[in-house]
FINU-187647 format. One record per residue (C-alpha): z, y, x. Coordinates in steps of 0.2 Angstrom, whole numbers, plus 2048, in hexadecimal, padded with zeros to 3 digits. Layout:
LOLUM  pz  py  px
LOLUM   Z   Y   X
...
This chain:
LOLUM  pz  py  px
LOLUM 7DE 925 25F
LOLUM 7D6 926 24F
LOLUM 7C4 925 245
LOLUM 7B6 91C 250
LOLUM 7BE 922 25F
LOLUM 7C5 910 260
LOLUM 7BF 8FD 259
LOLUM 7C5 8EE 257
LOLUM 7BD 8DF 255
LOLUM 7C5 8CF 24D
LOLUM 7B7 8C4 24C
LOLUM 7AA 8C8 25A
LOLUM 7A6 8BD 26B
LOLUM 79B 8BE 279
LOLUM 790 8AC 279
LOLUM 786 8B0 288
LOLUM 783 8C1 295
LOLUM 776 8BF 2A3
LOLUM 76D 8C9 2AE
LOLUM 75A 8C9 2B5
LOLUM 756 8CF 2C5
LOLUM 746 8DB 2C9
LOLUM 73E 8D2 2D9
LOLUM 738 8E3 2E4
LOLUM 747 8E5 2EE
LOLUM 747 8F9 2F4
LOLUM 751 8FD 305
LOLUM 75B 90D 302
LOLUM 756 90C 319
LOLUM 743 90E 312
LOLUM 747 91D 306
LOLUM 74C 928 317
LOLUM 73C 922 31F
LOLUM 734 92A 310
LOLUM 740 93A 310
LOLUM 742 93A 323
LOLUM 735 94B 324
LOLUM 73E 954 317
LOLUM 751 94F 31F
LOLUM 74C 957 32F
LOLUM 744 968 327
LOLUM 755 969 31C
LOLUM 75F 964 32B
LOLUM 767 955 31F
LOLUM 76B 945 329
LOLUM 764 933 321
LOLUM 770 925 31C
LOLUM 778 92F 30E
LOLUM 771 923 300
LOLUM 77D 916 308
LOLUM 78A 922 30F
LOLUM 78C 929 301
LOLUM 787 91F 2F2
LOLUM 78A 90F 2FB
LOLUM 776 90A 2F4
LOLUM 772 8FD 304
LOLUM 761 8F8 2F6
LOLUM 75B 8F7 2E5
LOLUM 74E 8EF 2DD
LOLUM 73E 8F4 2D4
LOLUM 734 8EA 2C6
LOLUM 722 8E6 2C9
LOLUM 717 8F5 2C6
LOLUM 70E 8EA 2B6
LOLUM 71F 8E5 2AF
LOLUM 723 8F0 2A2
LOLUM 737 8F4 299
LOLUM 736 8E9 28A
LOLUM 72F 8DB 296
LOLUM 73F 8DF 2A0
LOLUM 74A 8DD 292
LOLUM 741 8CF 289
LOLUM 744 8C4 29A
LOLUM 757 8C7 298
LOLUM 758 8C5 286
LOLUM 750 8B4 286
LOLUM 75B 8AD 293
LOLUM 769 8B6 28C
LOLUM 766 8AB 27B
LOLUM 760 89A 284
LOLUM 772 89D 28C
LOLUM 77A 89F 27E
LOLUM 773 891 273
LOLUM 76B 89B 265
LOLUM 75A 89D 25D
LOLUM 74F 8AD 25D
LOLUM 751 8A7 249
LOLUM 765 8A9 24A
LOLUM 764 8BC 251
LOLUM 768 8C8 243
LOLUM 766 8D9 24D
LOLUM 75E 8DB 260
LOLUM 765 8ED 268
LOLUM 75D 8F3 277
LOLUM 768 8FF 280
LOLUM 75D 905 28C
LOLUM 75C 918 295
LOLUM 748 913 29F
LOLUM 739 912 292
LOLUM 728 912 293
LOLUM 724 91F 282
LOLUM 72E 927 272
LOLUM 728 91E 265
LOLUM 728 910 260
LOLUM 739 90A 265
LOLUM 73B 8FF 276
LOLUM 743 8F1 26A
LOLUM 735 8ED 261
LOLUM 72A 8E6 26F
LOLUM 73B 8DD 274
LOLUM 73D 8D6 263
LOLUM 72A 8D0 262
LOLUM 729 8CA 274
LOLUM 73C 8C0 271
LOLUM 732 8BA 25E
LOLUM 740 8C1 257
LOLUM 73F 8BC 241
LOLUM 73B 8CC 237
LOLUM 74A 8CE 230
LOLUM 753 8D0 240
LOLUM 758 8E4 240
LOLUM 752 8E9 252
LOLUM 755 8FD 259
LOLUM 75A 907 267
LOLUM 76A 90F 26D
LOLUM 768 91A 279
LOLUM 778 921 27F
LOLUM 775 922 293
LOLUM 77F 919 29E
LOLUM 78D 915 290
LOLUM 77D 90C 284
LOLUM 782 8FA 287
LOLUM 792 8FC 283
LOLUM 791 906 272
LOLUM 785 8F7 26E
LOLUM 792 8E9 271
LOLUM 79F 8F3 264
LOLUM 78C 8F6 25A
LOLUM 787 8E5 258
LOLUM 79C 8E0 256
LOLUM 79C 8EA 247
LOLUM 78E 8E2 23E
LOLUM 796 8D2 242
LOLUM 7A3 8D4 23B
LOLUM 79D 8DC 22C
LOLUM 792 8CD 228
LOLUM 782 8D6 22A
LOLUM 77D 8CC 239
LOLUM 784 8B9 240
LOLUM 77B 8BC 252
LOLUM 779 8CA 25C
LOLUM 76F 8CF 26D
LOLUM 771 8DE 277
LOLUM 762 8DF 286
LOLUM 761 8ED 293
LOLUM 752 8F0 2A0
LOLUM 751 8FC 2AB
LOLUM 747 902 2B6
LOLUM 746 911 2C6
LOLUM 736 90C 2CD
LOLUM 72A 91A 2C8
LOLUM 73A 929 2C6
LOLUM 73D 924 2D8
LOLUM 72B 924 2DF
LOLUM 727 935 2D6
LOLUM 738 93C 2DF
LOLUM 734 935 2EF
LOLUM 723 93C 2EF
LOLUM 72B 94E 2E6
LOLUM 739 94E 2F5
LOLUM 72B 94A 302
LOLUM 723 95C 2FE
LOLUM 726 969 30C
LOLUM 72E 975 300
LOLUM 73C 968 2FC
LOLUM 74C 972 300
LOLUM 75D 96A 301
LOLUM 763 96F 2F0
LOLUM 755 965 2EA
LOLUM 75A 956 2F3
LOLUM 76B 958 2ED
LOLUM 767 95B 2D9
LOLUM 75A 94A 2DA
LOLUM 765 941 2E7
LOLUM 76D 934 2D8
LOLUM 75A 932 2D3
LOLUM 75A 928 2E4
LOLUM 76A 91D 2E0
LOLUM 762 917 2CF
LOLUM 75E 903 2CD
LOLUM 751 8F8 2C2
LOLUM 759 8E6 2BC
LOLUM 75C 8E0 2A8
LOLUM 76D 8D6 2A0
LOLUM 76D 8D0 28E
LOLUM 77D 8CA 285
LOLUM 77D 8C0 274
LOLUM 78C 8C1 269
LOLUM 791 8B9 25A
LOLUM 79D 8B4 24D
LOLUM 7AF 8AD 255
LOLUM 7B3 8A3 249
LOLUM 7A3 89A 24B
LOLUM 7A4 89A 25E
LOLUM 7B7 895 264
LOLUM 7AF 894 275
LOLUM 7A8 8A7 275
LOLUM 7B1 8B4 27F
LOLUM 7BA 8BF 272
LOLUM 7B3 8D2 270
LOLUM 7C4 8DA 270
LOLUM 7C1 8EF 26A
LOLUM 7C0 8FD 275
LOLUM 7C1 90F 274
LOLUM 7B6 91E 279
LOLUM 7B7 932 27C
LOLUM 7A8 93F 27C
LOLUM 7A8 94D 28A
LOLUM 798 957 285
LOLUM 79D 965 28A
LOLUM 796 95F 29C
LOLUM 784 95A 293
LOLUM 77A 963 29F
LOLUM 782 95A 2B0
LOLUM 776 94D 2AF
LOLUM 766 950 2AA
LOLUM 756 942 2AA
LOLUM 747 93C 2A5
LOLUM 73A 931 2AE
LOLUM 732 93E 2BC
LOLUM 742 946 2BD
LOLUM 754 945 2BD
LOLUM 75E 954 2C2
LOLUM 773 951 2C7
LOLUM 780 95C 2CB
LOLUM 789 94F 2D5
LOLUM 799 955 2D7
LOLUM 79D 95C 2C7
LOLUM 796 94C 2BE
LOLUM 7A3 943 2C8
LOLUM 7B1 94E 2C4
LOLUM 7AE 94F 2B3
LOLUM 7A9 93D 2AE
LOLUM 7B9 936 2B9
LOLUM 7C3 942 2B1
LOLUM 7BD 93C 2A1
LOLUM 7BD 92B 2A4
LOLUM 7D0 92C 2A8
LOLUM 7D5 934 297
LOLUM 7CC 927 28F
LOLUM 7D7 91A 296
LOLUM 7E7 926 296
LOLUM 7E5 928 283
LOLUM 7E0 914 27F
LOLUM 7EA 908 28F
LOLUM 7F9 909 283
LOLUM 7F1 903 270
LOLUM 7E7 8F7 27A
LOLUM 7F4 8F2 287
LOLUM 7E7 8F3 294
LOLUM 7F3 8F3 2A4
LOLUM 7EE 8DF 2A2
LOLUM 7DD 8E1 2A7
LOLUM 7D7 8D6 2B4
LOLUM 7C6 8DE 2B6
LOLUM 7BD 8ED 2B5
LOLUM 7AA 8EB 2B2
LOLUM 7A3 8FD 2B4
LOLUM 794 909 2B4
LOLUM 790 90B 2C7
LOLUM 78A 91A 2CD
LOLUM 792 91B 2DF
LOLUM 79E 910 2E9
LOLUM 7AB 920 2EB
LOLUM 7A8 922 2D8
LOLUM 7B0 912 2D4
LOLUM 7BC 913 2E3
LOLUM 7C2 924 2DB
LOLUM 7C4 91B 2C8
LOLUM 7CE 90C 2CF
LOLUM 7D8 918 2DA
LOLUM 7D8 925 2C9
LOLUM 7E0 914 2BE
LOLUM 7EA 90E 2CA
LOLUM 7E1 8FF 2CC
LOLUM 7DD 8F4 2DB
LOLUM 7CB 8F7 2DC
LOLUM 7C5 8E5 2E0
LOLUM 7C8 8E2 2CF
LOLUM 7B8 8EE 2CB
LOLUM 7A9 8E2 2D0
LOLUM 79A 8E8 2D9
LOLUM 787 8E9 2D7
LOLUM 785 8FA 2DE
LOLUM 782 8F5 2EF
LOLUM 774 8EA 2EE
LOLUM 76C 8F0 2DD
LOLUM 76E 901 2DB
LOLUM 773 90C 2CB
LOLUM 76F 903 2BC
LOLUM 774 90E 2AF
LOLUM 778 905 29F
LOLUM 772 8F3 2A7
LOLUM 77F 8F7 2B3
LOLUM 78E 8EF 2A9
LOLUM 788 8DF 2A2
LOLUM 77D 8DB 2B2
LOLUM 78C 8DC 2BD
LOLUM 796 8D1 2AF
LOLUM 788 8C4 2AF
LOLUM 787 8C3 2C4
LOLUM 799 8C2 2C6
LOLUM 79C 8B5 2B7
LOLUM 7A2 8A9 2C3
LOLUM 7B1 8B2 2C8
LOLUM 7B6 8B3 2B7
LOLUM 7C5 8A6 2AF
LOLUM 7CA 8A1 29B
LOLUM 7D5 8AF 295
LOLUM 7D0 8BC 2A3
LOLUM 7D1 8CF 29A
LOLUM 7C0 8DA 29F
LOLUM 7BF 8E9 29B
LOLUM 7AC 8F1 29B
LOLUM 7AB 905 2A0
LOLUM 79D 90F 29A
LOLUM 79C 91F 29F
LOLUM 78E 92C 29C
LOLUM 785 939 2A0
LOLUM 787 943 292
LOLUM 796 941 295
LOLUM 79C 933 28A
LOLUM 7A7 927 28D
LOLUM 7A9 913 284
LOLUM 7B5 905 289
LOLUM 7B5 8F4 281
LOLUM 7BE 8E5 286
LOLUM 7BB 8D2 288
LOLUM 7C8 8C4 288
LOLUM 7BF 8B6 292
């Protein structure tokens, strides 16, 4: 461990996280009606998307609502949570894969809709599913070098249009099967938002103390996942070997220094219900310590992590250790831990 391969933070905490639901709720049982042609012709049988993915439903944002108003919605609960003032925020990360154009950057219509001050920085990090959690040790590290007292990290995201292009491309007659297979995550993606505010722990005894974490790049396996908003093309299998392969040198190399074998719970990227079965297994950890939002709202790339903190807040007691998992298409790899 060496470098920025590892962080530690010693004066970071997490004031508030929350999560914002998208209201169209998308039956994984009405994608097959949609495919149900093209599964005959190809002699696939329906049901995979839950047989496989365990994806029962996920949810779509209204057709007018764009990214930024997404993230916006989760950021200004996130601070009403918390107890600060769009005046206290010294630098607003959006972390998000979906948006709508290149330039200008998503965080500028975040930061004037939120009426951020101007001398609040505001930027994107874009780091695929891993994003959120790089911005956590981002914003900690401004923190604590003095360049900012309050931070908040939004994240919206949304499958509505990639998956109504995909349904209507796997539709065609010329679909084949290897096209169902290469676009088949496309169909497990999910729309929601989260936010998180941190600040100074010294400030905020009663904050939830940003710990450190580590990460590890594999990019040799760039090319496994590929996406933009037509198209997202997956080698599945692969993807899954090598990002659960990763992911399980990342903790090998950091359990130790950190002395993660106390960790109560895991709050990971979700992209299948096998996949996280196959990292509890991989860590030898019971997985009901890795909570859920899969089932019911899909892949969420990078809003995967702090939306399924937020919804599962309840569970959590004072001193409980979480550690967050990023892992990314790319493939990267970012842990960070939380003492509740």
């Amino acid at each position: 461990m060496s470098g920025n391969a590892s962080f530690r933070l010693a004066n970071t905490t997490v004031l508030s996280v929350c999560a914002v639901d998208a209201p169209v709720v998308m039956t994984s049982a009405a994608f097959d009606a949609r495919l149900a042609a093209t599964y005959r012709r190809v002699g696939t049988r329906p049901g995979m998307l839950e047989r496989l993915a365990g994806v029962v439903e996920r949810r779509w944002w209204p057709a007018d609502m764009s990214f930024a108003d997404a993230a916006a919605m989760a950021g200004a609960k996130a601070l009403a949570e918390a107890g600060i003032t769009p005046e206290q925020i010294g630098v607003l990360i959006n972390t998000a894969v979906s948006r709508e154009y290149l330039e200008p950057s998503t965080a500028v219509a975040i930061h004037h809709q939120m009426g951020l001050p101007t001398n609040c920085l505001n930027f994107d990090l874009a780091n695929a599913c891993l994003g959120f959690v790089n911005g956590i040790q981002l914003a900690g590290t401004m923190i604590e070098s003095g360049q900012a007292d309050y931070a908040v990290i939004v994240d919206a995201e949304g499958s509505r249009y990639t998956q109504e292009v995909t349904l209507e491309r796997l539709a065609a007659e010329q679909t084949t099967a290897a096209d169902l297979r290469s676009q088949f995550a496309t169909l497990t993606l999910g729309s929601g938002s989260a936010a998180m505010v941190l600040g100074r722990a010294d400030r905020h005894p009663e904050g939830h103390r940003v710990v450190g974490g580590v990460s590890r790049a594999g990019t040799e396996h760039h090319d496994l996942c590929v996406g933009d908003l037509t198209r997202m093309r997956t080698d599945t299998k692969r993807l899954f070997d090598a990002g659960l392969a990763l992911a399980v040198a990342t903790w090998a190399d950091a359990k130790e220094e950190f002395d993660w074998d106390g960790i109560d719970w895991f709050v990971a990227h979700q992209t299948s219900v096998v996949h996280i079965r196959a990292m509890a297994d991989a860590l030898g950890v019971d997985p009901a310590r890795f909570p859920l939002t899969l089932p019911r709202y899909g892949n969420m790339g990078p809003a995967a992590v702090p939306f399924t903190l937020a919804q599962h807040i309840d569970q959590l007691r004072a001193e409980d250790r979480i550690l967050l998992l990023g892992i990314g298409s790319g493939l990267n790899t970012s842990y960070a831990e939380i003492v509740w």
